[in-house]
C-alpha positions in Angstrom: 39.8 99.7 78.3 43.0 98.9 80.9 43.9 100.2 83.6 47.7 99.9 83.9 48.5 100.4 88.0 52.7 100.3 88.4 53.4 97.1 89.6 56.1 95.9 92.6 59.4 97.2 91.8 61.3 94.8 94.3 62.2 94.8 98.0 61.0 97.6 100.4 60.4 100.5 97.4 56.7 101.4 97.1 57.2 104.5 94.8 59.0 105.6 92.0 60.0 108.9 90.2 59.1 108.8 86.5 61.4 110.1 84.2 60.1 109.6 80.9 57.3 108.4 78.6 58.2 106.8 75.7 54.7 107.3 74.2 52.3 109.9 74.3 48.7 110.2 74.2 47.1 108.9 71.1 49.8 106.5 70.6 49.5 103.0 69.0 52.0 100.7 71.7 52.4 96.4 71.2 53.2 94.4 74.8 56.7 94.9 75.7 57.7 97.8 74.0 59.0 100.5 76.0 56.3 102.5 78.2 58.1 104.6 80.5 61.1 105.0 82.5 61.5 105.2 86.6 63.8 105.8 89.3 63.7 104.3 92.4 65.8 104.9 95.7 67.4 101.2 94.2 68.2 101.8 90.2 66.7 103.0 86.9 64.0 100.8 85.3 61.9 100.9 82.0 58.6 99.7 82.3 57.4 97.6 79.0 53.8 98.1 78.0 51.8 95.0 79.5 49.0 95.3 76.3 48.9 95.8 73.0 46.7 98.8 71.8 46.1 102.6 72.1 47.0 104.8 74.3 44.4 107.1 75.7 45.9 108.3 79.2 49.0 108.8 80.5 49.0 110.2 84.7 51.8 111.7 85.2 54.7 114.1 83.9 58.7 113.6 84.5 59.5 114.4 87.3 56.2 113.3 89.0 56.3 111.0 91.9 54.4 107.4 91.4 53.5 105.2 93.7 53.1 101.4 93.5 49.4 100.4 92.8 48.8 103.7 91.0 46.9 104.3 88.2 50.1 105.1 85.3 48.5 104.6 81.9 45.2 103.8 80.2 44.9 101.6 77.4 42.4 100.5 74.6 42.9 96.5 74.0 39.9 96.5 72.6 39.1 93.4 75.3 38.5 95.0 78.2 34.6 95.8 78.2 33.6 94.9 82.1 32.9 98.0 84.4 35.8 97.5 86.8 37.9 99.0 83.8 36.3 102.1 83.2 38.5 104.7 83.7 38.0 106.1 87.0 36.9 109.7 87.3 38.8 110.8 90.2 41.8 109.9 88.5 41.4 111.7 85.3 39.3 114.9 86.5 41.5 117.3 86.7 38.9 120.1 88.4 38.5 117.5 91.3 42.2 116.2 91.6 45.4 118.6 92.4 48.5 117.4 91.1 51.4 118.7 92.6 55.1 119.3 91.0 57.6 117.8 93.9 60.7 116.2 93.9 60.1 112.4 96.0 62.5 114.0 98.9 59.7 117.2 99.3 57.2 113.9 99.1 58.4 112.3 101.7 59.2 115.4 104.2 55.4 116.3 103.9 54.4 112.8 104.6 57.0 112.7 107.9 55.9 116.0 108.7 51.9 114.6 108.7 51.1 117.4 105.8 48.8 117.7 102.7 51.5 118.5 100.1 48.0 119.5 97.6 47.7 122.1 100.1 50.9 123.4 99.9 52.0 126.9 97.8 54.6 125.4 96.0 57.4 128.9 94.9 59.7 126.4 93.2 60.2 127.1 89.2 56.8 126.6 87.7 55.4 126.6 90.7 57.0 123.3 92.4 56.7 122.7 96.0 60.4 123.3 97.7 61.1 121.8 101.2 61.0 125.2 102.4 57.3 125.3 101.6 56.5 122.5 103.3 58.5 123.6 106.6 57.1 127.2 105.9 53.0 125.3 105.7 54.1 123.6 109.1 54.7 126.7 110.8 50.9 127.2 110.5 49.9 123.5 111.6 50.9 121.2 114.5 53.7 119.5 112.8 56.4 118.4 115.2 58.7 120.4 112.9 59.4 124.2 114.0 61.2 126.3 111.6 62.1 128.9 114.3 64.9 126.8 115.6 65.1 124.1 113.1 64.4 121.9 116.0 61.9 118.5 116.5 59.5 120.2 119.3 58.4 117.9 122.3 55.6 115.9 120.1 57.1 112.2 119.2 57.5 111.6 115.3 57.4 108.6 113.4 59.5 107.7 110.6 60.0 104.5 108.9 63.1 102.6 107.9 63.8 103.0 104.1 64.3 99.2 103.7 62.1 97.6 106.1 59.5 100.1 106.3 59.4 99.4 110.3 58.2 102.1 112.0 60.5 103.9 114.4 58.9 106.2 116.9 61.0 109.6 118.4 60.7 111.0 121.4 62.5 114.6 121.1 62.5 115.1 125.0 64.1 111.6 125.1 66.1 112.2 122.4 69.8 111.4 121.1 72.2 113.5 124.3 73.9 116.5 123.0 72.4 115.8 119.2 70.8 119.5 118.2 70.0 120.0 114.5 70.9 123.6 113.6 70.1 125.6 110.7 73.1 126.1 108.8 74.6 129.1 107.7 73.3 131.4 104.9 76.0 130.2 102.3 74.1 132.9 99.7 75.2 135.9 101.4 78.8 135.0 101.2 78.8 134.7 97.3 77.5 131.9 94.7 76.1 129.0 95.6 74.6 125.8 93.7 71.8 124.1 95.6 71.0 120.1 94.3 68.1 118.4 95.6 69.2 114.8 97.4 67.0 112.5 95.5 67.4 109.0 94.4 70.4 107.1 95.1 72.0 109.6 97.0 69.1 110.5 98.8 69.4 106.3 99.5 73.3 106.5 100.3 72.6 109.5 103.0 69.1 107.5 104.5 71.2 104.3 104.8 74.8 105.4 106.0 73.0 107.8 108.5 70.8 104.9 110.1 74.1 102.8 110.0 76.4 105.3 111.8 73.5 105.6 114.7 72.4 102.6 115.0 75.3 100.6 114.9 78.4 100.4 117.3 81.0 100.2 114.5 84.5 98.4 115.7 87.4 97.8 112.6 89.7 95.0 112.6 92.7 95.8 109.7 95.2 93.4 108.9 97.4 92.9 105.7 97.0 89.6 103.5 100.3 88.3 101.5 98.3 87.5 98.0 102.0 87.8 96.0 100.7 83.1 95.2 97.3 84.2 94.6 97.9 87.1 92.2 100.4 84.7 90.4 97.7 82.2 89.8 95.3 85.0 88.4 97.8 86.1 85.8 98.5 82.5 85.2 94.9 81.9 84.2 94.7 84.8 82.2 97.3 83.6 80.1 95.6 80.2 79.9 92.2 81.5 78.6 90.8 86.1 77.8 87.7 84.6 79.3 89.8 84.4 82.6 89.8 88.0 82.2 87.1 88.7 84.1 88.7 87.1 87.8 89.8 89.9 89.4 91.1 89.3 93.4 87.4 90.5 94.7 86.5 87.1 93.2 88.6 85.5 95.1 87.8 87.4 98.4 83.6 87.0 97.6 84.1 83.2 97.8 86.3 83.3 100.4 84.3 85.0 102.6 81.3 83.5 101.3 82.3 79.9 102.5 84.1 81.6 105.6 81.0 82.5 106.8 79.4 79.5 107.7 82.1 79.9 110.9 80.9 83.1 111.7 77.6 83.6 111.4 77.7 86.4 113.7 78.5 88.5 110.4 76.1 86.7 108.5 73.6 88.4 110.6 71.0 91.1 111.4 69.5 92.7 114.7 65.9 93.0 115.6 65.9 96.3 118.2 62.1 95.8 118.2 62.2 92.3 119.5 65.6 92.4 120.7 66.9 89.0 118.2 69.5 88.2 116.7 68.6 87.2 112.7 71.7 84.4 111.7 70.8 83.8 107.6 72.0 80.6 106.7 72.9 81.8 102.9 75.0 83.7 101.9 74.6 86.3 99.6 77.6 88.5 98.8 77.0 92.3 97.8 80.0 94.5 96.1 79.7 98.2 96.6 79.8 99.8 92.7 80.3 103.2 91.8 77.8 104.5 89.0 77.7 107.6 86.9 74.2 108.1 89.7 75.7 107.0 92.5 76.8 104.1 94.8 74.9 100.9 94.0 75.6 97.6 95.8 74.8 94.5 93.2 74.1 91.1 95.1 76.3 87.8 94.4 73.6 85.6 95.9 74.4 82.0 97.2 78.2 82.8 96.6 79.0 80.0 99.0 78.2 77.4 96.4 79.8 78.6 92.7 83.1 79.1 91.3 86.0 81.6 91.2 84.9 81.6 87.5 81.4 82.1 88.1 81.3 85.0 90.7 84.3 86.6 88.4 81.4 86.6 85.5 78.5 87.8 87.8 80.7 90.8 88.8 81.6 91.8 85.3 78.1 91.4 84.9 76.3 93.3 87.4 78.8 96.0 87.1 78.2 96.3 83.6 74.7 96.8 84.5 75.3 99.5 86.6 77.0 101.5 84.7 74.6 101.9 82.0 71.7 101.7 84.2 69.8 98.6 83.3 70.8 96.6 86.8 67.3 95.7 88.4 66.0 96.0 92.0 66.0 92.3 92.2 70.0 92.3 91.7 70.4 95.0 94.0 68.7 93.4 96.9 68.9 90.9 99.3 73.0 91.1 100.3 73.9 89.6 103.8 77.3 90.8 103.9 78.7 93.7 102.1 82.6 93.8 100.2 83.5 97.3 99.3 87.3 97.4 96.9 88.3 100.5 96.8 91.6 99.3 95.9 91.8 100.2 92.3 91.4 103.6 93.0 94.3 104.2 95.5 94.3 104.6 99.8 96.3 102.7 102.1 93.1 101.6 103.0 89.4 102.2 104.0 87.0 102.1 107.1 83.6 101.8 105.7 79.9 102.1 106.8 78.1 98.9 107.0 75.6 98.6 105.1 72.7 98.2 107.4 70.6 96.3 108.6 73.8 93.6 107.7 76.4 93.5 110.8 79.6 93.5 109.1 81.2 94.7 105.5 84.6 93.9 104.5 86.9 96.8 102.9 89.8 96.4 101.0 93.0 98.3 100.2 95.0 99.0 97.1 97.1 95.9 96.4 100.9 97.2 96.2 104.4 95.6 96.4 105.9 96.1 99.9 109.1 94.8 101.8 108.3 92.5 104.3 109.5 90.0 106.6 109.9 86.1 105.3 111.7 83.4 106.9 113.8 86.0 108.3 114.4 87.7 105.8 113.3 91.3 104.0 111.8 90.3 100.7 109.1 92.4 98.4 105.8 90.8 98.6 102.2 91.4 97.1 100.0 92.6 100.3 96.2 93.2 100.0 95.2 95.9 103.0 91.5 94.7 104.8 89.5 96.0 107.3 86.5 94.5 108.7 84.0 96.4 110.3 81.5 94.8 112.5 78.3 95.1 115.0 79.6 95.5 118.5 76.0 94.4 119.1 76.6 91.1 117.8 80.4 90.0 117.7 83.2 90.4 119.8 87.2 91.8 118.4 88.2 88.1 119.1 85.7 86.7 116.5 87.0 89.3 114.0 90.2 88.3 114.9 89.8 84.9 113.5 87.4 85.8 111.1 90.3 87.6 109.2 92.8 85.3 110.7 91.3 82.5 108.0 91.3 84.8 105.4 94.3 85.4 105.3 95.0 81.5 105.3 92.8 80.9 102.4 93.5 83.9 100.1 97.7 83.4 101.2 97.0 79.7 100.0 96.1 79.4 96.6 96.2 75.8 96.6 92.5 76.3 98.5 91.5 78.3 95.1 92.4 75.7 92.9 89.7 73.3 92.9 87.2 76.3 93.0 87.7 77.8 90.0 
């Protein structure tokens, strides 16, 4: 017999929530085929059967919170004979072990609030455990968390960052100046209301664009690029070769700002707060912020400093592609140094966005449109690309940001820089 623990799913996750067997008990299942299917706070992954042979356990339902290093399945290879496989009682004996319907968020909020979620009357449908059970079981312990006032009491709490897993320690009395927590409103009373569990990627989105907007002293430097030359050169491709297709103007921007970089590492960077460093990377991977039918995802470019137009246009296509039908991998979604979100092809005259900690600076661009401007004296109707940089106070001055976008507007207004890189 095997034991099948789920294995590392990439960068800073260490659970998952499973969403579906694709066997069941009983089953006959070769290596590779299709064992299950998780979501992580990153993306949606199927996990392939590592052996050949008969299913004879499966731990866990849909829905069911996994974490990494936990026993998921139990096979028979017919190979595995030595006692370390033996399935192990505690796992399988169900009068010994509690397992508890929870949603990862109601997971978590036990595990912040120092609580034994087994312990825990769950009044959810079918007897789930609800957030409000878990605040509701604090009442009667010493968790820092007080329903009363919906307030963190006087006792510190420790939490950890979603992507590093460093721990960061609160002191309420300390405490953020004039931040108070309230309970909201009792919505129900007023008529019909819809409640959705955050989970998954938008449980990620909140965790990360919270930690961003407190951590970080956010400046924006906008400007307007002139990319009427550049956008020529695009549709001139195109009409050389379909494959050209794919080069959009983010390509353009990711290697631009990829090689730009190297001049500024400042936004190439990351703060320590624990040891009070500065982290300079000295590569350059470029993430894209994607919208997805399950949220916002940001694939990763990586070493965009040294490929082609052509070859970042045909990773984005990629990666997007990915994304949207759900097979992108943690791997691809981690690892970014500087952020690019284009929110151009929706519509805005443009956009101040989060960074995407713990990365100092992310680059936002506006809808490209035809505009009158200014040349050589004269009002003419030019192609202008809207940008906004928004950067780490903590780690770069406006003047840098200045120049920062100062060259980018050079390079992208200059195709003749493009040429050679495509």
């Amino acid at each position: 017999m095997f034991e099948f623990k789920l294995p590392d799913l990439g960068e800073g996750i260490h659970e998952g929530e499973l969403l579906k067997w694709y066997v069941k008990e009983g089953d006959s299942i070769n290596e590779d085929d299709p064992l299950c299917e998780m979501e992580t706070d990153k993306a949606t992954v199927m996990i392939p059967s590592p052996r050949t042979g008969t299913v004879l356990k499966l731990n866990g339902k849909p829905g069911d919170t996994i974490l990494v290093n936990q026993v998921m399945a139990v096979f028979d290879d017919n190979l595995s004979t030595k006692a370390e496989t033996i399935i192990d009682t505690r796992t399988l004996d169900h009068k010994t072990t509690k397992r508890v319907a929870a949603a990862p968020a109601t997971r978590r909020l036990a595990r912040e609030m120092k609580i034994d979620i087994t312990t825990v009357t769950g009044t959810g449908s079918a007897g789930k455990v609800t957030p409000d059970d878990v605040r509701l079981a604090g009442e009667k312990t010493n968790s820092p968390y007080n329903k009363t006032d919906n307030k963190i009491d006087s006792k510190d709490v420790t939490i950890s960052d979603p992507d590093t897993q460093v721990p960061i320690k609160i002191d309420a009395n300390a405490g953020i100046p004039f931040l108070e927590i309230s309970a909201l409103p009792d919505y129900a009373s007023a008529g019909p209301v819809e409640k959705i569990p955050m989970r998954s990627l938008r449980k990620k989105v909140a965790i990360k664009t919270t930690t961003s907007m407190i951590l970080v002293p956010h400046v924006a430097h906008m400007d307007e690029c002139d990319v009427t030359e550049l956008e020529t050169l695009r549709k001139t491709l195109i009409l050389k070769n379909k494959e050209a297709q794919k080069i959009t103007l983010l390509s353009f921007v990711v290697k631009a700002i990829a090689s730009l970089l190297k001049q500024y590492p400042e936004f190439n960077a990351s703060v320590d707060p624990h040891k009070m460093e500065i982290i300079h990377k000295k590569y350059y991977h470029i993430g894209f912020a994607a919208d997805t039918p399950k949220g916002l995802i940001v694939p990763v470019i990586e070493h965009g400093d040294q490929k082609s137009v052509s070859k970042i246009a045909e990773e984005i296509a990629s990666l997007a592609g990915k994304g949207q039908d759900g097979t992108i991998t943690a791997k691809e979604l981690s690892g970014s140094t500087f952020t690019i979100t284009n929110v151009g092809a929706i519509g805005g005259t443009g956009v101040i966005p989060i960074i995407n900690y713990p990365e100092c600076a992310i680059l936002g661009m506006g809808r490209v449109i035809p505009k009158p401007v200014v040349k050589d004296d004269e009002i003419v109707i030019r192609t202008i690309l809207p940008v906004t940089l928004c950067f780490d106070h903590r780690v770069a001055d406006g003047v840098r940001a200045a120049y920062l976008i100062r060259d980018l507007k050079q390079m992208l207004e200059n195709p003749m820089i493009f040429l050679t890189k495509v």
